[in-house]
C-alpha positions in Angstrom: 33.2 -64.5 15.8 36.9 -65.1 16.7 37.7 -68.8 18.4 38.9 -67.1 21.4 35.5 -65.4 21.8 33.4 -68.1 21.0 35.4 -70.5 23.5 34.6 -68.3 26.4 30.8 -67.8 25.3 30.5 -71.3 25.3 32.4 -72.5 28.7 30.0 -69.7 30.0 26.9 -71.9 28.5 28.4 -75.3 29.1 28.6 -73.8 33.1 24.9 -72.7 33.0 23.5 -75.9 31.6 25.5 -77.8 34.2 23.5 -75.8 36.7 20.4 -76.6 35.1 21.1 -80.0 35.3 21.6 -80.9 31.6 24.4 -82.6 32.4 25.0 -84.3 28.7 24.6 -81.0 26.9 26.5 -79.0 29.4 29.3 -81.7 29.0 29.0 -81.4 24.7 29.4 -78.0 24.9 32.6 -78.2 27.0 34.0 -80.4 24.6 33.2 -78.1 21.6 34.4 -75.0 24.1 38.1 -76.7 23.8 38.0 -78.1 20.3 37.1 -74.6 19.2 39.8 -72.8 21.5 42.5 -75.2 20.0 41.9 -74.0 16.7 44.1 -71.7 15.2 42.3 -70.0 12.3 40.8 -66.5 12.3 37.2 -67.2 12.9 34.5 -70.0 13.8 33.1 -69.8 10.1 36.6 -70.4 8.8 36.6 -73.8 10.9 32.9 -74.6 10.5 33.4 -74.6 6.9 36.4 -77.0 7.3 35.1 -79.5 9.5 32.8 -79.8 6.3 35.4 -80.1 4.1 37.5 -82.9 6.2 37.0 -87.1 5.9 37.7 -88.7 9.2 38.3 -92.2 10.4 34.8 -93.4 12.2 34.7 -95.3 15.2 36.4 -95.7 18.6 36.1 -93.9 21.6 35.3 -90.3 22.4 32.3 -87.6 21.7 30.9 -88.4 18.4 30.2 -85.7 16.3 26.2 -86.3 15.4 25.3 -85.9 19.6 27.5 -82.8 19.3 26.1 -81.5 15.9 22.6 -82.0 18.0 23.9 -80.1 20.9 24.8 -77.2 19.9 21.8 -76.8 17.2 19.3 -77.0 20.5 21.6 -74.8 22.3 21.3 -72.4 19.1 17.2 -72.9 19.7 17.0 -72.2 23.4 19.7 -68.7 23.0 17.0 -68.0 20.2 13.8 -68.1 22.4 16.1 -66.0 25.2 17.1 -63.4 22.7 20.7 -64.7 23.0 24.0 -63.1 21.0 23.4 -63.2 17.2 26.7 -64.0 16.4 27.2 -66.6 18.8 23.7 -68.3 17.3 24.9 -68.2 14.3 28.4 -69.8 15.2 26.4 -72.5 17.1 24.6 -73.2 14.1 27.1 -72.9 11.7 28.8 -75.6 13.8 26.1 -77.9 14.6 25.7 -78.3 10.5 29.0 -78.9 9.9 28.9 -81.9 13.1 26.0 -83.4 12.0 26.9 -83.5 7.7 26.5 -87.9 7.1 30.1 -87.8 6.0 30.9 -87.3 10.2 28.8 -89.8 11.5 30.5 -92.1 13.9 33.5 -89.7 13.9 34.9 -88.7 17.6 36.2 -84.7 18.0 39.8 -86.2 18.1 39.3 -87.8 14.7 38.0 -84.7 13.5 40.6 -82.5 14.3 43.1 -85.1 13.2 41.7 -84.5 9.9 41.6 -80.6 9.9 45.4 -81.2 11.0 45.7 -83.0 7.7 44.2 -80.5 6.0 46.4 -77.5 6.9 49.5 -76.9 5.1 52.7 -76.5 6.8 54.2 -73.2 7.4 56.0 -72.4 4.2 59.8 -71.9 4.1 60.8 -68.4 5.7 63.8 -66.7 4.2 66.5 -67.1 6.9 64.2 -69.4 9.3 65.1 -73.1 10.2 61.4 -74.6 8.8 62.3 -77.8 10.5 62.8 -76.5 14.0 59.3 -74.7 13.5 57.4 -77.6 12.1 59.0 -79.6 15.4 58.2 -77.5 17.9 54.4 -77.0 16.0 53.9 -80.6 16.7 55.0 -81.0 20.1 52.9 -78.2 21.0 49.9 -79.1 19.1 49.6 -82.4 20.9 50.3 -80.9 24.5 47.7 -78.2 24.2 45.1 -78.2 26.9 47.1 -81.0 28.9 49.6 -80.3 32.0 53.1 -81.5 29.4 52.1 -78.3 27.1 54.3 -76.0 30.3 57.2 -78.4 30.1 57.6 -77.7 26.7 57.1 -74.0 26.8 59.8 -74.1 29.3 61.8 -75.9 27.3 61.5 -73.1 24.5 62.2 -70.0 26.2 65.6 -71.7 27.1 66.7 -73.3 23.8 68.9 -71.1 22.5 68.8 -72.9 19.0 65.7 -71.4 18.6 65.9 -67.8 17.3 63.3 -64.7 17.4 62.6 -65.5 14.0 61.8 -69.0 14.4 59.5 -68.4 17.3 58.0 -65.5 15.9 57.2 -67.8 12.9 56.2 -70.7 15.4 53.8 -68.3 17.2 52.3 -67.0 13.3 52.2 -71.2 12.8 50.7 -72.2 16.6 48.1 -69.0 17.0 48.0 -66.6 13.8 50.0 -64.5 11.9 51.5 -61.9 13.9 53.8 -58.5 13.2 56.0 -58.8 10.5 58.8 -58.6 13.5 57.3 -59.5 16.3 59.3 -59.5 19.2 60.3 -62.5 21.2 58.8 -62.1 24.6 55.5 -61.2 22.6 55.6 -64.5 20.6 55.8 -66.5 23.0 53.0 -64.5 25.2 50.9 -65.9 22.0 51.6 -69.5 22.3 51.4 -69.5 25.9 48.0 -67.5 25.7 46.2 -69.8 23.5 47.2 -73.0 25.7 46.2 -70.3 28.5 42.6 -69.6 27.6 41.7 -73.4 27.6 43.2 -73.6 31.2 41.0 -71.0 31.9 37.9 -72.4 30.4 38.2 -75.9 32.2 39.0 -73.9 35.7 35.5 -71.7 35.2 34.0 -75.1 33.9 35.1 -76.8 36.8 34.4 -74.3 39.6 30.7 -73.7 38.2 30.2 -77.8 38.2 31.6 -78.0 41.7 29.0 -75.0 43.1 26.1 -76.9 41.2 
């Protein structure tokens, strides 16, 4: 299952469960709903198998990943009884392994995803694209996503003129995935704003189905 798709499955979920009053869960699975729509890779597998892979700092504050390995393995088990989406199970599961490996435990999401961020090489030189001005914009973006700042410096983007289609069309391949081999400018930078987008639209959905409960 693409992130995307998994991310709106699971806001959906997290919204239920906070109508049920599971509270904790509901809140888990809106955290995972957000780590898993930041991610930038083709598929929840993909990711699953490098949360796996990564070695994260332990400690501090935040949702730890054991409690959120255990979430989403008993929301796998109640979809199951319900005759839920087979893919999405098997996402949750696939997931809820990869949380709960020993090698995680004590981790927080944020120190998990600064490890994937570790983990994932930078975009590789582009013949006639400034790498730098990519790789800068990549970060700045990365570490707005989800939050209010991430408009201000979209906004800033579409105005700099230093910054060419190709570098944006290589930022966008960078940010969400790779795109067309030339990919327009307006259409790259539809796909960074979408991505930032579908998390805005996840925490409004969250929000309103919390606020009716």
């Amino acid at each position: 299952m693409k992130p995307g798709e998994f991310t709106l499955k699971a806001g959906k979920m997290s919204a239920s469960l906070a109508d049920l009053g599971a509270e904790e869960s509901a809140a888990r699975l809106w955290e995972v709903a957000g780590f898993v729509g930041s991610c930038p890779l083709k598929s929840v597998a993909e990711l699953a198998k490098k949360i796996g892979a990564t070695s994260p700092e332990t400690g501090g504050q935040g949702e730890k990943a054991d409690l959120v390995g255990a979430a989403l393995l008993a929301a796998a088990r109640l979809l199951e009884t319900g005759g839920g989406a087979k893919a999405f199970i098997t996402d949750l599961k696939s997931l809820g392994e990869a949380f709960a490996k020993p090698a995680l435990r004590g981790a927080t999401l944020s120190q998990i995803r600064i490890a994937l961020e570790r983990l994932a090489p930078p975009p590789p030189p582009l013949e006639g694209v400034r790498t730098e001005l990519v790789i800068a914009y990549l970060h700045r973006f990365e570490a707005a996503l989800g939050e209010p700042d991430f408009h201000d410096v979209f906004a800033e983007l579409k105005v700099n003129k230093q910054m060419r289609q190709v570098e944006i069309a290589a930022l966008a391949s960078a940010f969400m995935s790779k795109g067309p081999a030339k990919e327009r400018r307006d259409s790259a930078l539809l796909r960074i704003l979408g991505r930032h987008q579908n998390l805005e639209s996840i925490a409004g959905r969250n929000k309103a189905g919390r606020a009716a409960a």
